[in-house]
PDBQT receptor file of N, H, CA, C and O in Angstrom, charges set to zero:
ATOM      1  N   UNK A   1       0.847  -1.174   0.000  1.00  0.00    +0.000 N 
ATOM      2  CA  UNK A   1       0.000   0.000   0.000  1.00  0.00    +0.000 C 
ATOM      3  C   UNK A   1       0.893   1.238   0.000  1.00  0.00    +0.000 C 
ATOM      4  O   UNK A   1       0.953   2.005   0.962  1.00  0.00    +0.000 OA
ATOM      5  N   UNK A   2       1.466   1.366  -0.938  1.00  0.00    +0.000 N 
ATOM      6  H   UNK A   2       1.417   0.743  -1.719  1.00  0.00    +0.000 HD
ATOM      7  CA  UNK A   2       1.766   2.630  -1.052  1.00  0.00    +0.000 C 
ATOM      8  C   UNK A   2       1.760   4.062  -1.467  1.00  0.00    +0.000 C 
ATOM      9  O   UNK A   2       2.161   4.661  -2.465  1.00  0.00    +0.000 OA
ATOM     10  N   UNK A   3       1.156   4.409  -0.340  1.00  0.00    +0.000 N 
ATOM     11  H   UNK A   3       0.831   3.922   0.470  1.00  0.00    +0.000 HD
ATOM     12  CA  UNK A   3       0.701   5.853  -0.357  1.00  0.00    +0.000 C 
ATOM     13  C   UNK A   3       1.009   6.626  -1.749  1.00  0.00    +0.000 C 
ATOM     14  O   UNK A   3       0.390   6.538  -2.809  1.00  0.00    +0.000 OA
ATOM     15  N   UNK A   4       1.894   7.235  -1.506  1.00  0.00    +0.000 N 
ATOM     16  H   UNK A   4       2.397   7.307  -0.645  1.00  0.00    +0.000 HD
ATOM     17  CA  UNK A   4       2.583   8.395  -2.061  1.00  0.00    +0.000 C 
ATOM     18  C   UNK A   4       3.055   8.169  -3.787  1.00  0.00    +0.000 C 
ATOM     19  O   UNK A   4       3.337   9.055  -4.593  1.00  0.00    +0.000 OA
ATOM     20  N   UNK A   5       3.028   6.950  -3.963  1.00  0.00    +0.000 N 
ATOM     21  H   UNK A   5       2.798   6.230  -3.308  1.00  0.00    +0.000 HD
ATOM     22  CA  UNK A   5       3.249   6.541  -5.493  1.00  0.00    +0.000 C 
ATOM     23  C   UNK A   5       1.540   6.466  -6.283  1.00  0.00    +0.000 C 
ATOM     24  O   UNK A   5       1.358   6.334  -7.493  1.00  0.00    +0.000 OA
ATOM     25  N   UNK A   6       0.266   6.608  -5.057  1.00  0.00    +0.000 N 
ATOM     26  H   UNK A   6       0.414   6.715  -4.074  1.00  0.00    +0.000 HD
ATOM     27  CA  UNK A   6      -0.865   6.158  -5.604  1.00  0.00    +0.000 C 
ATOM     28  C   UNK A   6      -2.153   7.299  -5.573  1.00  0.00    +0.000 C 
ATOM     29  O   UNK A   6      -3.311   7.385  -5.984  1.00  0.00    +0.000 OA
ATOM     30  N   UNK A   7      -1.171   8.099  -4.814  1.00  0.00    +0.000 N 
ATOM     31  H   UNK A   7      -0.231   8.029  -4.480  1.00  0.00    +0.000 HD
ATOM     32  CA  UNK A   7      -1.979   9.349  -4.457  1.00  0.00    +0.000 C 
ATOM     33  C   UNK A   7      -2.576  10.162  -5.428  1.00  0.00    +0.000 C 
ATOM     34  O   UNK A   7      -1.876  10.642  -6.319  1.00  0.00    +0.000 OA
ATOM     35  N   UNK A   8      -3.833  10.387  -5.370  1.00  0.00    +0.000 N 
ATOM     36  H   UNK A   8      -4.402   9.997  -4.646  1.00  0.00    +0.000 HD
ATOM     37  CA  UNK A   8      -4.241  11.015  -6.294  1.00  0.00    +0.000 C 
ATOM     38  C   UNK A   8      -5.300  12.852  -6.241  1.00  0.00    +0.000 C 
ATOM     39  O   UNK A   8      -6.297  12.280  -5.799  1.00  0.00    +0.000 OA
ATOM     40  N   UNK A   9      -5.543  13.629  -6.290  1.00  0.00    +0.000 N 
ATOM     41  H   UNK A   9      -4.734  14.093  -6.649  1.00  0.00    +0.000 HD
ATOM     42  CA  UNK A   9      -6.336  14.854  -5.743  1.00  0.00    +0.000 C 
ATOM     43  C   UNK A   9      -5.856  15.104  -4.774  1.00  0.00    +0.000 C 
ATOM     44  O   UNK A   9      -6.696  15.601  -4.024  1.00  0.00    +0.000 OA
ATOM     45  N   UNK A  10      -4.506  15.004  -4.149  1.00  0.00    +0.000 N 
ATOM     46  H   UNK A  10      -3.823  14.600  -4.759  1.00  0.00    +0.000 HD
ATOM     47  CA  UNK A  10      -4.422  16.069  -3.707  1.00  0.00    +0.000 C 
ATOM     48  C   UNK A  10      -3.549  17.803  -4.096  1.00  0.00    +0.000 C 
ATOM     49  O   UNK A  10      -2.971  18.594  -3.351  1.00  0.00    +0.000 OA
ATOM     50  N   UNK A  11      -3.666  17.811  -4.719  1.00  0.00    +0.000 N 
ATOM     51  H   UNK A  11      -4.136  17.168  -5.324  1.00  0.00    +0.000 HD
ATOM     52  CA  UNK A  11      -2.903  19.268  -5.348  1.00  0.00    +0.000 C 
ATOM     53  C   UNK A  11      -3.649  20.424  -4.596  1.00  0.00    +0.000 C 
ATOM     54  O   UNK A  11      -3.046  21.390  -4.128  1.00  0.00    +0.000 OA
ATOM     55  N   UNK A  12      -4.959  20.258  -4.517  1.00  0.00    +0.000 N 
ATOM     56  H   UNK A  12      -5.449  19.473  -4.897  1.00  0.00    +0.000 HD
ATOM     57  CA  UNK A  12      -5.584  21.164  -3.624  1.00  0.00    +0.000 C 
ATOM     58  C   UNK A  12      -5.474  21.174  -2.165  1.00  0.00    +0.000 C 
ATOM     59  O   UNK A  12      -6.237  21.879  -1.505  1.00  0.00    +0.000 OA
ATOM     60  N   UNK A  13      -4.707  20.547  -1.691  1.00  0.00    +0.000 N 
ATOM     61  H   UNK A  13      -4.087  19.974  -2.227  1.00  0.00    +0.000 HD
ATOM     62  CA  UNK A  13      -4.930  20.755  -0.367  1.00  0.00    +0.000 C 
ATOM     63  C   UNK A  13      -3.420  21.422   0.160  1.00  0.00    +0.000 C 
ATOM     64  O   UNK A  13      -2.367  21.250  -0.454  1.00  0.00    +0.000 OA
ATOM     65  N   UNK A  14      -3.567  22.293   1.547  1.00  0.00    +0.000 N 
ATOM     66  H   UNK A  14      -4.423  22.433   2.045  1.00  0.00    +0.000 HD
ATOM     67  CA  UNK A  14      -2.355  23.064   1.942  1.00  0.00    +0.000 C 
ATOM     68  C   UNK A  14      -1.806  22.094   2.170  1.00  0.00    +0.000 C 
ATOM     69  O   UNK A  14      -2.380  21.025   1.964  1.00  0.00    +0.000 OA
ATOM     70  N   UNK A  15      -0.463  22.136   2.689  1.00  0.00    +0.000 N 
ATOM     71  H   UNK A  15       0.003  23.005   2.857  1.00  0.00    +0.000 HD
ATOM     72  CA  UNK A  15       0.467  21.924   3.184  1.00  0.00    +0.000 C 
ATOM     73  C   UNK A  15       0.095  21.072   4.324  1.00  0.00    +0.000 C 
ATOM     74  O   UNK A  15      -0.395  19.965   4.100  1.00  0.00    +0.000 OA
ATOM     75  N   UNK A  16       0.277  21.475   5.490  1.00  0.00    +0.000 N 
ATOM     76  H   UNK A  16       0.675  22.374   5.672  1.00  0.00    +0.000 HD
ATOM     77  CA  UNK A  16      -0.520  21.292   6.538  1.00  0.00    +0.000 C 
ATOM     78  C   UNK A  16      -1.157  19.835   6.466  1.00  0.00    +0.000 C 
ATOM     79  O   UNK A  16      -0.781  18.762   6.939  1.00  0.00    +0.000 OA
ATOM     80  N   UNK A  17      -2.391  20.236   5.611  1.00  0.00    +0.000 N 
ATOM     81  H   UNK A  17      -2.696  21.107   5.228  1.00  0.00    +0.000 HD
ATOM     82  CA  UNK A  17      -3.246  18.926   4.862  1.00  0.00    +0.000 C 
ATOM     83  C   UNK A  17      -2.297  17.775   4.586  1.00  0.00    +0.000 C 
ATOM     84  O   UNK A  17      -2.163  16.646   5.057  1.00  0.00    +0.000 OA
ATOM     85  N   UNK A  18      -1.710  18.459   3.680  1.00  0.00    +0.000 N 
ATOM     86  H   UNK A  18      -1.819  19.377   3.298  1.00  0.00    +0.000 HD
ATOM     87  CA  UNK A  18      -0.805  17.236   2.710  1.00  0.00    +0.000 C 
ATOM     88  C   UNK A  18      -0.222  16.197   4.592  1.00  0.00    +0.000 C 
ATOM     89  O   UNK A  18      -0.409  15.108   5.134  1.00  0.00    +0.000 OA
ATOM     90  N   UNK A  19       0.386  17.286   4.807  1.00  0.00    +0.000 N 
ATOM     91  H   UNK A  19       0.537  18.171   4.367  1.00  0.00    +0.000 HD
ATOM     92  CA  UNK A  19       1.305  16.477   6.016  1.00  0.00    +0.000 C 
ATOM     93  C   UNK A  19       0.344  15.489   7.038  1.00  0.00    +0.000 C 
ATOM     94  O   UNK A  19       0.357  14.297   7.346  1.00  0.00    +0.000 OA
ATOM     95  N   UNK A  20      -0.118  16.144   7.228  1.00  0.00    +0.000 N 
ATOM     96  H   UNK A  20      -0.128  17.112   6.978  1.00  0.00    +0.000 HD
ATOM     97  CA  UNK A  20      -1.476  15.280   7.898  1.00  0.00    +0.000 C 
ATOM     98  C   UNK A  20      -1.915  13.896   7.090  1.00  0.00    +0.000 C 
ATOM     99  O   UNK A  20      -1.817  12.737   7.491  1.00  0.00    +0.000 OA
ATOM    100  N   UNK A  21      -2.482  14.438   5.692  1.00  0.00    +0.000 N 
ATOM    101  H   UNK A  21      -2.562  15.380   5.366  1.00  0.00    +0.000 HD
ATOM    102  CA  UNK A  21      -2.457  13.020   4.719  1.00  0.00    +0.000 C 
ATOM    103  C   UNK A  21      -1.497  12.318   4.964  1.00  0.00    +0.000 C 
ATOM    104  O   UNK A  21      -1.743  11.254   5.533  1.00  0.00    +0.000 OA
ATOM    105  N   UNK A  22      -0.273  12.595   4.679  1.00  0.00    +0.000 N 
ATOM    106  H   UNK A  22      -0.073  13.459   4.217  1.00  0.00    +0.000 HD
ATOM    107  CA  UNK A  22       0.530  11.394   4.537  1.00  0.00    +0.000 C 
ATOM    108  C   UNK A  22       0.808  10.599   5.963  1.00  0.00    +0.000 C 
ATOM    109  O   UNK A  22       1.020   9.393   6.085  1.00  0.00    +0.000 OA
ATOM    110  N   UNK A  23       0.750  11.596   7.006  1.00  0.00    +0.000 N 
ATOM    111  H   UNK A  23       0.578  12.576   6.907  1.00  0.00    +0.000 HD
ATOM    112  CA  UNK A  23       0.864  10.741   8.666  1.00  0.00    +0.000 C 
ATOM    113  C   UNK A  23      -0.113   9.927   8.554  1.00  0.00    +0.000 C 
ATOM    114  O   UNK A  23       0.166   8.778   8.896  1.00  0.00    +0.000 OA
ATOM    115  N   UNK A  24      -1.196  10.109   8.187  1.00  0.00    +0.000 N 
ATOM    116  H   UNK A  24      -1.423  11.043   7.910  1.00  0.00    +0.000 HD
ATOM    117  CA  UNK A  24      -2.361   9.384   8.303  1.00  0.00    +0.000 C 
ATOM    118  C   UNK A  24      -2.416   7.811   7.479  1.00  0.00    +0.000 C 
ATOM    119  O   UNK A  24      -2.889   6.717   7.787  1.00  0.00    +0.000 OA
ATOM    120  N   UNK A  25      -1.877   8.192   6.617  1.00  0.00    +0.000 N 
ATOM    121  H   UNK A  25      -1.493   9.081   6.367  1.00  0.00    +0.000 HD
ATOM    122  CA  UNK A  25      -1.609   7.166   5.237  1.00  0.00    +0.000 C 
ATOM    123  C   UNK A  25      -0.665   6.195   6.457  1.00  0.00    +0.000 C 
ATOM    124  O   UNK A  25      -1.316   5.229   6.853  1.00  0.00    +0.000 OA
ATOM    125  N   UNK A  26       0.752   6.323   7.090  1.00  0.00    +0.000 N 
ATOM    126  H   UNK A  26       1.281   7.108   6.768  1.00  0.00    +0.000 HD
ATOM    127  CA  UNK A  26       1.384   5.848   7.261  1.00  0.00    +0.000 C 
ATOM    128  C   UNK A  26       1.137   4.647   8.304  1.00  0.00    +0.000 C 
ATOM    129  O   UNK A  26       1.615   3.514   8.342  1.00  0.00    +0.000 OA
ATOM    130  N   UNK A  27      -0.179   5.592   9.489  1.00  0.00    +0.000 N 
ATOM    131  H   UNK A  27      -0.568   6.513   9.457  1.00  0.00    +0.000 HD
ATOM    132  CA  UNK A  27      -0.212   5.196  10.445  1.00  0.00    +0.000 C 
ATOM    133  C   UNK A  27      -1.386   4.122   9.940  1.00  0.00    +0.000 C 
ATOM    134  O   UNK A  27      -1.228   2.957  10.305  1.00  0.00    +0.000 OA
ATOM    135  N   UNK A  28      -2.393   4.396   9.235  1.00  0.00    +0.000 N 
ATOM    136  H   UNK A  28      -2.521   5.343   8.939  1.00  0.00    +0.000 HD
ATOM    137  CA  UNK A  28      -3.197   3.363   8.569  1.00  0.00    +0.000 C 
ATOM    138  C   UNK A  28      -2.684   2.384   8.055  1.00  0.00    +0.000 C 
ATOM    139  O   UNK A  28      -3.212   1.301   8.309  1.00  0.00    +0.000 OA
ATOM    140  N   UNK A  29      -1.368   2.413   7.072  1.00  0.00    +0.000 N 
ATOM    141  H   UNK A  29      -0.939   3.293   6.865  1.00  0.00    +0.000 HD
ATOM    142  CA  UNK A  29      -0.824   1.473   6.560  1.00  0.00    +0.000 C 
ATOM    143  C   UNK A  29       0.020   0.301   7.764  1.00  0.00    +0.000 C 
ATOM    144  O   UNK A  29      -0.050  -0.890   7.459  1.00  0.00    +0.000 OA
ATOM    145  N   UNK A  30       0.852   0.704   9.198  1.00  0.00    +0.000 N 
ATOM    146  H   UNK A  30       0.909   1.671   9.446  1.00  0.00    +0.000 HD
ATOM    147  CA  UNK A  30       1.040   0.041   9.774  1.00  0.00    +0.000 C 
ATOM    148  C   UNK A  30      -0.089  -0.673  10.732  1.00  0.00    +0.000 C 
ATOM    149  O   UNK A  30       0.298  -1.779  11.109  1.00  0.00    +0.000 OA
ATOM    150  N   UNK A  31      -1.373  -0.315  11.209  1.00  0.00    +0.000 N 
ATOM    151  H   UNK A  31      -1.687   0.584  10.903  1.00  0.00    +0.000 HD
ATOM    152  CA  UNK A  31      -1.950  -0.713  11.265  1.00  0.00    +0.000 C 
ATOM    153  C   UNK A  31      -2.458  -1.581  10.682  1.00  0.00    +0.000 C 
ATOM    154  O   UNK A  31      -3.027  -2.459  11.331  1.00  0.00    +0.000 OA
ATOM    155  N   UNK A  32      -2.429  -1.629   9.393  1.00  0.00    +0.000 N 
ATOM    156  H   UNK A  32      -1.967  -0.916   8.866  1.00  0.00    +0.000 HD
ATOM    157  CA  UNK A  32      -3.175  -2.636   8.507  1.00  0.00    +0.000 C 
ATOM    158  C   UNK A  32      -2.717  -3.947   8.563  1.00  0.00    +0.000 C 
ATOM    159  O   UNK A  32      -3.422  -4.949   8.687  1.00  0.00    +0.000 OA
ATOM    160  N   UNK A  33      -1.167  -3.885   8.440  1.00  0.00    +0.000 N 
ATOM    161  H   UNK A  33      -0.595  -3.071   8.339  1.00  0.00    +0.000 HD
ATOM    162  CA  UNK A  33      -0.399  -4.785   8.238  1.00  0.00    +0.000 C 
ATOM    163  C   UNK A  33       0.255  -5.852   9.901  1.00  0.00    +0.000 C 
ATOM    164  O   UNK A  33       0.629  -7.024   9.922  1.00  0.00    +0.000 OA
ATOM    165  N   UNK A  34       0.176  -5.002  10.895  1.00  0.00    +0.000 N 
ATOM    166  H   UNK A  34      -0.128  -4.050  10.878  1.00  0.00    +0.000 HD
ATOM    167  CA  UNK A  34       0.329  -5.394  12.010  1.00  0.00    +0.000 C 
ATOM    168  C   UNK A  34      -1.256  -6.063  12.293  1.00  0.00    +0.000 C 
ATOM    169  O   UNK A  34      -1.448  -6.780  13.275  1.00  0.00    +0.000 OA
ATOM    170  N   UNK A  35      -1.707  -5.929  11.889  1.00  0.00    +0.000 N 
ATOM    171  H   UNK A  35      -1.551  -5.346  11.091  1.00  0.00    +0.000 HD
ATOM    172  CA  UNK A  35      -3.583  -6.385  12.261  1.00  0.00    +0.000 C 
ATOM    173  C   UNK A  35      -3.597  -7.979  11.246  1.00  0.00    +0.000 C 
ATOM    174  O   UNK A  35      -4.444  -8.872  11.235  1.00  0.00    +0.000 OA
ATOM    175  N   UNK A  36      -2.438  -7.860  10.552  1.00  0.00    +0.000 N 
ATOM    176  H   UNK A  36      -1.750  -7.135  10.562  1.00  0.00    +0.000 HD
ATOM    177  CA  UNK A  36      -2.906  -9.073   9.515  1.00  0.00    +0.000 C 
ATOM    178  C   UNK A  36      -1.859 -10.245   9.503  1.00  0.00    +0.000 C 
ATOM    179  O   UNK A  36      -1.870 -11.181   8.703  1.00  0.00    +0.000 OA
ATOM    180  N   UNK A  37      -0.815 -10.017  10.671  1.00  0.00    +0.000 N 
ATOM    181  H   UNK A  37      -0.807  -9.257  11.321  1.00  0.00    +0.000 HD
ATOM    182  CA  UNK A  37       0.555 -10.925  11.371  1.00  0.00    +0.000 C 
ATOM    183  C   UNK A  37       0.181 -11.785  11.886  1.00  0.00    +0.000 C 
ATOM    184  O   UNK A  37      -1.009 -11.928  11.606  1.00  0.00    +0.000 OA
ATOM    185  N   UNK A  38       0.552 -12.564  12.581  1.00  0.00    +0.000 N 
ATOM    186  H   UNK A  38       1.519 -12.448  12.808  1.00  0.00    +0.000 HD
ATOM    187  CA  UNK A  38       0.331 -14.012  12.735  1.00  0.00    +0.000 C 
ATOM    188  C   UNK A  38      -0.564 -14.674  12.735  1.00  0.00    +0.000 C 
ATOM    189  O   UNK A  38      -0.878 -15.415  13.666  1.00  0.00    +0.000 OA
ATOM    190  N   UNK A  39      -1.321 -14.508  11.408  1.00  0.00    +0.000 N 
ATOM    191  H   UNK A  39      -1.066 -13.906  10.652  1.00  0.00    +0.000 HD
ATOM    192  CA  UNK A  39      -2.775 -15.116  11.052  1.00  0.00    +0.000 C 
ATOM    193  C   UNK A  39      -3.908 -14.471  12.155  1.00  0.00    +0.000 C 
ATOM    194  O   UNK A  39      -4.752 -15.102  12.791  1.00  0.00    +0.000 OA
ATOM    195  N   UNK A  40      -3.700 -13.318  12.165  1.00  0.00    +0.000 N 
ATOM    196  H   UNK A  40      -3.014 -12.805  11.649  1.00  0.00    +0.000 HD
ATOM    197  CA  UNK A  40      -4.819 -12.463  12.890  1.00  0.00    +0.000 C 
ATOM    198  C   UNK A  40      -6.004 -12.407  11.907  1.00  0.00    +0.000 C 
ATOM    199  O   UNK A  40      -5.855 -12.592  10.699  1.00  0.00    +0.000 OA
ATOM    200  N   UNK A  41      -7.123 -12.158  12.455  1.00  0.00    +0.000 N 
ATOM    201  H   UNK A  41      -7.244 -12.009  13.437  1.00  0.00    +0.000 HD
ATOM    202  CA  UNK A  41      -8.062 -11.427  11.299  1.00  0.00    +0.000 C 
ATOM    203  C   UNK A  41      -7.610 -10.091  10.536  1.00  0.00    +0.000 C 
ATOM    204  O   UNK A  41      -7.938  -9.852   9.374  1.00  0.00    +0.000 OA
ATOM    205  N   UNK A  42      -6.983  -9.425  11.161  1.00  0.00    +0.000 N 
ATOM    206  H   UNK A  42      -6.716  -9.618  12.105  1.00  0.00    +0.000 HD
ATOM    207  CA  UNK A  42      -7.012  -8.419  10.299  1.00  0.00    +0.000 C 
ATOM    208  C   UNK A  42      -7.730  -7.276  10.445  1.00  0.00    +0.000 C 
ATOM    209  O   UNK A  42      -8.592  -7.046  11.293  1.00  0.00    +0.000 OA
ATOM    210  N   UNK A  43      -7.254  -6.429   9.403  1.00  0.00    +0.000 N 
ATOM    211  H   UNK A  43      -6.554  -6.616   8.714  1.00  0.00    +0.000 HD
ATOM    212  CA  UNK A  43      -8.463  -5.094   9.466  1.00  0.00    +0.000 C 
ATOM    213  C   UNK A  43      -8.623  -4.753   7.718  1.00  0.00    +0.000 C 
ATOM    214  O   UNK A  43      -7.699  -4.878   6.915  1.00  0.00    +0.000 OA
ATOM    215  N   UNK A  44     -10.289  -4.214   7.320  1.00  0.00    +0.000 N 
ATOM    216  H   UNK A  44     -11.039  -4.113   7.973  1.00  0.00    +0.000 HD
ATOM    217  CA  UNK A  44      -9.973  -3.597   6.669  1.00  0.00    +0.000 C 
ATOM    218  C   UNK A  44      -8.837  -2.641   6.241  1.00  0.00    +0.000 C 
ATOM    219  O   UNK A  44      -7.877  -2.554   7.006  1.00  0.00    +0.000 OA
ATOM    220  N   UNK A  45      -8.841  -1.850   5.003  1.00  0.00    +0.000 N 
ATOM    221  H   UNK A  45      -9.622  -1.921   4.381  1.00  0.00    +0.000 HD
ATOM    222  CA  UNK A  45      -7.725  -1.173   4.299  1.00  0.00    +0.000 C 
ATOM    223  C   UNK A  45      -8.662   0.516   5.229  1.00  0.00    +0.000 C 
ATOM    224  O   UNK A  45      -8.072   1.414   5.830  1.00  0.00    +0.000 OA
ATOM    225  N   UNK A  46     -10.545   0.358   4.949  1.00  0.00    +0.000 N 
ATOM    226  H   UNK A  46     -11.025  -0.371   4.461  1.00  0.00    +0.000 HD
ATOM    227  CA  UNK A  46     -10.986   1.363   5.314  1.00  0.00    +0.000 C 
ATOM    228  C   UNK A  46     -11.074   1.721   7.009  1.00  0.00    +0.000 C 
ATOM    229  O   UNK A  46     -11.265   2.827   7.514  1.00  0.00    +0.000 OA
ATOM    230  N   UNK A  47     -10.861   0.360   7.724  1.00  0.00    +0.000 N 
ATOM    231  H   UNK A  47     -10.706  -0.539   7.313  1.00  0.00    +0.000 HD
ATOM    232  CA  UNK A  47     -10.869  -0.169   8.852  1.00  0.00    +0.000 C 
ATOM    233  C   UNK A  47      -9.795   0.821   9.394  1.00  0.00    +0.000 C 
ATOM    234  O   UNK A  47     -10.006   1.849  10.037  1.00  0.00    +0.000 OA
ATOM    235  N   UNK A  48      -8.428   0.225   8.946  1.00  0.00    +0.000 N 
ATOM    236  H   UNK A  48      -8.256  -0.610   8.424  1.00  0.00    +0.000 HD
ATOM    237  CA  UNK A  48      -7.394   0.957   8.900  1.00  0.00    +0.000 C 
ATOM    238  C   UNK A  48      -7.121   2.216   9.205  1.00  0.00    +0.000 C 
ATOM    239  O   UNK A  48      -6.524   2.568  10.222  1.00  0.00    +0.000 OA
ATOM    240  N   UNK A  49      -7.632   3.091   8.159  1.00  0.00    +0.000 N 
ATOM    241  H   UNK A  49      -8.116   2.805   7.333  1.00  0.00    +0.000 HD
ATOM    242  CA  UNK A  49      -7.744   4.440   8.202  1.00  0.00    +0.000 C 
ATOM    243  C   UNK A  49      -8.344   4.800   9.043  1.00  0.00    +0.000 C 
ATOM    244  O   UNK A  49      -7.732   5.690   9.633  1.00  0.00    +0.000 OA
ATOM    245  N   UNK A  50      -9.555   4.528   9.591  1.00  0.00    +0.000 N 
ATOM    246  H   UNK A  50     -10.052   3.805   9.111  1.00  0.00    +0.000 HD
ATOM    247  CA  UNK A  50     -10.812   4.826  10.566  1.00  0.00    +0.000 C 
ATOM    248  C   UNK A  50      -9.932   4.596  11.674  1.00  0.00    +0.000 C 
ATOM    249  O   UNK A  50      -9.926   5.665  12.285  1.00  0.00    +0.000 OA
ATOM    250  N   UNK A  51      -9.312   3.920  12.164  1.00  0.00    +0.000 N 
ATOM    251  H   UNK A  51      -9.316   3.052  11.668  1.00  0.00    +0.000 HD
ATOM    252  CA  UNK A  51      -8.659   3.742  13.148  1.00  0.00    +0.000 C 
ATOM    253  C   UNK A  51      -7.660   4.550  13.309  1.00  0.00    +0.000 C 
ATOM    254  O   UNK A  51      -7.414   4.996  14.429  1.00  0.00    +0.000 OA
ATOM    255  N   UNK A  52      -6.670   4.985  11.868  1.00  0.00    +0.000 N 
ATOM    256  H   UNK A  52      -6.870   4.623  10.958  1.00  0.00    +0.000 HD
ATOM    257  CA  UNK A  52      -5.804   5.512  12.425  1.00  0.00    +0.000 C 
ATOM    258  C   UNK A  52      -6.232   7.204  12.723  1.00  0.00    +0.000 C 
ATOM    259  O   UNK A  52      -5.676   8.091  13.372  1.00  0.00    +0.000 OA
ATOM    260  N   UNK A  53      -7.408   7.158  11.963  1.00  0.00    +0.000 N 
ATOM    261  H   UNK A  53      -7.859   6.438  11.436  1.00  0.00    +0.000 HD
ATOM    262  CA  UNK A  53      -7.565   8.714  12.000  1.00  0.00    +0.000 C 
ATOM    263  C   UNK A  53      -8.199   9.143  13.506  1.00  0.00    +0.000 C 
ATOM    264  O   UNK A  53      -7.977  10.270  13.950  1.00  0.00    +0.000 OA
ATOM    265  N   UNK A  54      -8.845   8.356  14.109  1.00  0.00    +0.000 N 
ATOM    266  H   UNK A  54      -9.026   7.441  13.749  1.00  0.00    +0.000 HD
ATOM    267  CA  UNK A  54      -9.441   8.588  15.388  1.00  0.00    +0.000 C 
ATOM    268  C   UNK A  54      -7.917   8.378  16.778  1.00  0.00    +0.000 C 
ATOM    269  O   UNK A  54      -7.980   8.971  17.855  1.00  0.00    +0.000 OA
ATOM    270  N   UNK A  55      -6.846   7.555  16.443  1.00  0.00    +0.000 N 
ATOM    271  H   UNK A  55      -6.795   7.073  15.569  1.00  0.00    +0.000 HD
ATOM    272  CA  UNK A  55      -5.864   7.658  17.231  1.00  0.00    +0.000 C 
ATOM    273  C   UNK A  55      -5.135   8.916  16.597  1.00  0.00    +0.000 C 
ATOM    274  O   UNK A  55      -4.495   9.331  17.564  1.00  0.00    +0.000 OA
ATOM    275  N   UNK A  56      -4.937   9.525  15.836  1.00  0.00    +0.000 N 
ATOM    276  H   UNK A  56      -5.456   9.188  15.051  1.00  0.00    +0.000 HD
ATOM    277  CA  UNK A  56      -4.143  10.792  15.199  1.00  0.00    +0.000 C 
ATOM    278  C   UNK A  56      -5.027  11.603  15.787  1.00  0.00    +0.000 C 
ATOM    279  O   UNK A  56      -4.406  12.440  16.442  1.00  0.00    +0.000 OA
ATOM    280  N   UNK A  57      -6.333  11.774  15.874  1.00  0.00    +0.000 N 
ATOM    281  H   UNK A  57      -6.839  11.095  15.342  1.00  0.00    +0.000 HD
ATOM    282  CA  UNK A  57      -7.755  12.577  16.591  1.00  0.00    +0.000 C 
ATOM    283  C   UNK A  57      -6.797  12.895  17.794  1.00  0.00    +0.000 C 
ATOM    284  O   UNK A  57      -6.011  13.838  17.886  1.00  0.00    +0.000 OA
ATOM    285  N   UNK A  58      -7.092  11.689  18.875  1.00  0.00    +0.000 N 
ATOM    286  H   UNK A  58      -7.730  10.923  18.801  1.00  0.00    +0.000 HD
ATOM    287  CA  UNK A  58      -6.480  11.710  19.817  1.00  0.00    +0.000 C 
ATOM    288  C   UNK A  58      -4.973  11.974  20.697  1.00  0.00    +0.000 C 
ATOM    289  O   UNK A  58      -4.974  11.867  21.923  1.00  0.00    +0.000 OA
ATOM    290  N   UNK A  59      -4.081  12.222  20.161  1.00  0.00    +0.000 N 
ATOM    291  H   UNK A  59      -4.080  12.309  19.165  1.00  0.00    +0.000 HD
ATOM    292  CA  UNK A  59      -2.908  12.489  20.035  1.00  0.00    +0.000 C 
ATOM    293  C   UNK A  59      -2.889  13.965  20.270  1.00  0.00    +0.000 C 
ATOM    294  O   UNK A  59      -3.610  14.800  19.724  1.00  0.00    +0.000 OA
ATOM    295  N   UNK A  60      -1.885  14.179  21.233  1.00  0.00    +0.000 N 
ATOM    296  H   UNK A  60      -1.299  13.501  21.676  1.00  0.00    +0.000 HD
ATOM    297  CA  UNK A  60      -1.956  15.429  21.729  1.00  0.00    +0.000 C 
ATOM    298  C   UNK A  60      -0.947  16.407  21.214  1.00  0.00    +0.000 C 
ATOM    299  O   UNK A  60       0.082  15.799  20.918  1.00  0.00    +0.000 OA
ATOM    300  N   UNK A  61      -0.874  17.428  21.040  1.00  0.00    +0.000 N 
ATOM    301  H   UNK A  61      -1.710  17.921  21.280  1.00  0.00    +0.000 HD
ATOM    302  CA  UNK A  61       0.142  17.882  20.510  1.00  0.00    +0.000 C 
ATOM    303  C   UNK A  61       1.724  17.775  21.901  1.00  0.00    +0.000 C 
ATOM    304  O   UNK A  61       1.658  17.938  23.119  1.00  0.00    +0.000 OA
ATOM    305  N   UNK A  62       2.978  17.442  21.009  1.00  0.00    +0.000 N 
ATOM    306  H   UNK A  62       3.032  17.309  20.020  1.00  0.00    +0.000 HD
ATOM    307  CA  UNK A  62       4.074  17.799  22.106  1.00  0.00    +0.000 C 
ATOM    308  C   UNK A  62       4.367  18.456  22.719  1.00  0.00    +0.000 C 
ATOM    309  O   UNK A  62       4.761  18.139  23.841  1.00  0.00    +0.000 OA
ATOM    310  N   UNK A  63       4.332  19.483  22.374  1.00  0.00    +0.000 N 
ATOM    311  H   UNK A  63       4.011  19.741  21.462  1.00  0.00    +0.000 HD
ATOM    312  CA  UNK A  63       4.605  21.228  23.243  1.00  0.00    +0.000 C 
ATOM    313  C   UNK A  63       3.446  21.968  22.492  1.00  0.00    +0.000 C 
ATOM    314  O   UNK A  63       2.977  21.885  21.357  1.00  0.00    +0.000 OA
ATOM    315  N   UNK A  64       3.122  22.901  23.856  1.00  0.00    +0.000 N 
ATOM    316  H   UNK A  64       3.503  22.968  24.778  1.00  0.00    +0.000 HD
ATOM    317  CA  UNK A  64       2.501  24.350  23.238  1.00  0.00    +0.000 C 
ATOM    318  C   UNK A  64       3.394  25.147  23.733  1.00  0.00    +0.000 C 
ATOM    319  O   UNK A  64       4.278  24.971  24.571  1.00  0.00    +0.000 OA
ATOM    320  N   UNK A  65       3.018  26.179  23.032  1.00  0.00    +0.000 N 
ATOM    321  H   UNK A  65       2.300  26.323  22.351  1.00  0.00    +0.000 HD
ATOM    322  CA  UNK A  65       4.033  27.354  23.088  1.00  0.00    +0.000 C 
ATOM    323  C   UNK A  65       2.828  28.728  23.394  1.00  0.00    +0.000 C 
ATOM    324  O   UNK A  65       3.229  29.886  23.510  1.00  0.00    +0.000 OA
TER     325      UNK A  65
């Protein structure tokens, strides 16, 4: 699953966005694949994402300033 070779629409989005996309992509993609190791069930690909986007939700920022 690789992201960044398959990516498609985003030209419109800031920066910011983009960076976010691709954390998101990454953290979905290890999820996916750790969910599907030693004959686990698994997760969806959409599973995946849903998951990683609600733990990225949650994630606090490191410092405020």
């Amino acid at each position: 699953m690789d992201y960044d070779a398959r990516r498609r629409g985003c030209r419109n989005l800031t920066d910011s966005q983009r960076e976010l996309a691709g954390q998101l992509a990454v953290r979905a993609e290890a999820l996916w694949r750790e969910a599907g190791m030693d004959g686990r069930e698994g997760l969806s690909v959409a599973g995946a994402v849903a998951l990683a986007a609600v733990q990225l939700g949650l994630q606090l920022p490191a410092s405020r300033s």
